[in-house]
C-alpha positions in Angstrom: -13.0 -0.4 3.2 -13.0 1.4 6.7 -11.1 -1.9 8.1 -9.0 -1.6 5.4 -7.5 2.0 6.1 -7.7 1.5 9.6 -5.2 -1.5 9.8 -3.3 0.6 7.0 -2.4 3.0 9.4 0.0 1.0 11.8 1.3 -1.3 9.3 2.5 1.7 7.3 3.5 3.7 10.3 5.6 1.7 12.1 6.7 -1.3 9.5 6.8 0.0 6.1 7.9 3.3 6.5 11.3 1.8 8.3 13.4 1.4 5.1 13.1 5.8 5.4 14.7 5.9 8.8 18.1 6.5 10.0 19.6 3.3 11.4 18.9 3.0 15.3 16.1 5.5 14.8 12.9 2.7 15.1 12.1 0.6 18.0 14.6 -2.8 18.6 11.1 -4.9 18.0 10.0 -3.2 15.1 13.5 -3.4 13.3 13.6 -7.1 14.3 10.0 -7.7 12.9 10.6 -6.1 9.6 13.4 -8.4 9.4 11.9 -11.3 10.3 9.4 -10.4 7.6 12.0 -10.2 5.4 13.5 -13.2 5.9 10.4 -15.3 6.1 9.1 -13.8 2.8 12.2 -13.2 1.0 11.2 -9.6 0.4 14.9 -7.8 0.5 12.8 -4.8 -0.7 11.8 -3.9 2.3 15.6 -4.2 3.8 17.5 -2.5 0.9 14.8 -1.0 -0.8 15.9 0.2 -4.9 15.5 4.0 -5.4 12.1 3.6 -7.5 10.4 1.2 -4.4 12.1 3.7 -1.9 9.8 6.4 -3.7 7.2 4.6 -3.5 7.5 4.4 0.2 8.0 8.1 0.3 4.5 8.4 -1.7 3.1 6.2 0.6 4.3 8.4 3.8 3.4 11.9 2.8 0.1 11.2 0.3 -1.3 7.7 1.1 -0.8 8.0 5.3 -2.7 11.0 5.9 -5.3 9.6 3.6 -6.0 6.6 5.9 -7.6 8.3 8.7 -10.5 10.5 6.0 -11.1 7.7 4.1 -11.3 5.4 7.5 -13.9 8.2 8.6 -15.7 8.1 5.4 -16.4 4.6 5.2 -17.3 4.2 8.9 -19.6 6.8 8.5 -21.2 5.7 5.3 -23.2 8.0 2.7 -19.9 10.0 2.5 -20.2 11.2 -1.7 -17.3 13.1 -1.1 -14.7 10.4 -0.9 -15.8 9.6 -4.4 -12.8 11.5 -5.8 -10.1 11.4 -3.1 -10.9 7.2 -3.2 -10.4 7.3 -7.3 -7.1 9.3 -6.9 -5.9 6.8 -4.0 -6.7 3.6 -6.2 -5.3 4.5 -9.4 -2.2 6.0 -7.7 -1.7 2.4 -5.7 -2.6 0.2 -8.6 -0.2 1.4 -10.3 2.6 1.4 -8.0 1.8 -2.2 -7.5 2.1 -2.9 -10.8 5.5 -2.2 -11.2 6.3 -4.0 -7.3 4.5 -7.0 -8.7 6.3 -6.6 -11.8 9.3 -6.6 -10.0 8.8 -9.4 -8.1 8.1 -11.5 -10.6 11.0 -10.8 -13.5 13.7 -8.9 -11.0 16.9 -11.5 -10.7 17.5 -11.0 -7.0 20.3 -13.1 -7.2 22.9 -10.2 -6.7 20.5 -9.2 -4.1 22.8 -8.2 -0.7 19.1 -9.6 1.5 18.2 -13.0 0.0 15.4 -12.5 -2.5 12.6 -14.9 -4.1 14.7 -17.4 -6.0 11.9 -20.3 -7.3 8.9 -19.1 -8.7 7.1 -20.6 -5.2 9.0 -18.1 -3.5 8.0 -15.4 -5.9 4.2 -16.6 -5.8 4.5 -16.6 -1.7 5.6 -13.3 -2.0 3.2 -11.7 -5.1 0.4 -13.0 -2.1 1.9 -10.7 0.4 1.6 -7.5 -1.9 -1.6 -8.5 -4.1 -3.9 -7.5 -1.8 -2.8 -3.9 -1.9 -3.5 -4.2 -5.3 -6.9 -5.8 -5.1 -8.6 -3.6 -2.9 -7.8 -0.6 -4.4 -8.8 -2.2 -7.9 -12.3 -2.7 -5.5 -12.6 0.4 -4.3 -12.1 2.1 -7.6 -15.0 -0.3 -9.1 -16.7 0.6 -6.4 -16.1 4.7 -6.8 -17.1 4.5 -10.5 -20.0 1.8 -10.6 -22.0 2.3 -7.4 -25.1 4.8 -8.0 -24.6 5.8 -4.4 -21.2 7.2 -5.3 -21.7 8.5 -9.1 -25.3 10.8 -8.3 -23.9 14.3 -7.3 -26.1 16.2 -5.6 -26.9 19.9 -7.2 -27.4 22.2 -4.9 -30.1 25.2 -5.1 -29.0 28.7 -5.2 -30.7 31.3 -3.5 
C-alpha cells in the first residue's frame, strides 16, 4: 500500500490534476504527455473532462492528495492502527467514484466526443485496464482495514 500512495502522489500532481488548470499554466512536457495519454488510450476524459469526472478530480486534489503522504507514512512504517479509519474513508470514497468512471467507460457513446473516445469494445477494455486498478486496490485496502486483526483490535487505554 505505501508504493501505492507514494507513486499516487506525482501521477496525480502533475498529470491528473491538469484538466483543473488554466491553459498555458502546466509545463509544455506535461501537457504533451497527458495528451499523448489521451490519444494512445482514447481517454478524452482526461482532455475535456464532463462536469461530474471534473469533480471527481477536484475530490481527488483537495481530499485524496493530502491523504497520500499519511497513509504513505503509515504503511512504511507499519503497526499504524490509526490509518484504520482514514484508509476505510479513502477506499469507499474511490470505489465509488470508479464505479461511475468505469461505468462510463463502458456505456458512454463517445461518439460526439470533441477528443476521440473508446469506440470498439477493445478500446473500451484497453481503457477499463488503465483505471481498474484504482479501483482494485482500494477494494484491497478496504478488505484489508475491515478483516485484518491487526487493524480491527483497538487498543483501550487505562485511565489514571
Amino acid at each position: 500500500f505505501a508504493l501505492y500512495f507514494l507513486s499516487h502522489i506525482p501521477i496525480t500532481a502533475l498529470i491528473d490534476l491538469q484538466p483543473l488548470l488554466p491553459a498555458g499554466i502546466a509545463p509544455r512536457a506535461l501537457t504533451d504527455l497527458l495528451q499523448q495519454y489521451a490519444t494512445a488510450f482514447r481517454d478524452p476524459m482526461m482532455l475535456q473532462p464532463p462536469e461530474w469526472f471534473k469533480a471527481f478530480i477536484y475530490c481527488e486534489a483537495f481530499l485524496q492528495l493530502p491523504f497520500f503522504p499519511i497513509a504513505a507514512y503509515a504503511f512504511l512504517k507499519g503497526g499504524c492502527r490509526w490509518i484504520r479509519t482514514p484508509a476505510i474513508i479513502y477506499s469507499t470514497h474511490v470505489a465509488t467514484t470508479l464505479f461511475a468512471i468505469l461505468a462510463h467507460i463502458l456505456f458512454h457513446d463517445f461518439s460526439k466526443s470533441e477528443h476521440t473516445g473508446p469506440q470498439t469494445l477493445r478500446e473500451r477494455l484497453v481503457l477499463l485496464s488503465i483505471y481498474l486498478p484504482y479501483l482494485l486496490i482500494p477494494l484491497l485496502l478496504l478488505f484489508t482495514m475491515l478483516c485484518n486483526p491487526h487493524y480491527k483490535h483497538v487498543e483501550k487505554r487505562k485511565r489514571k
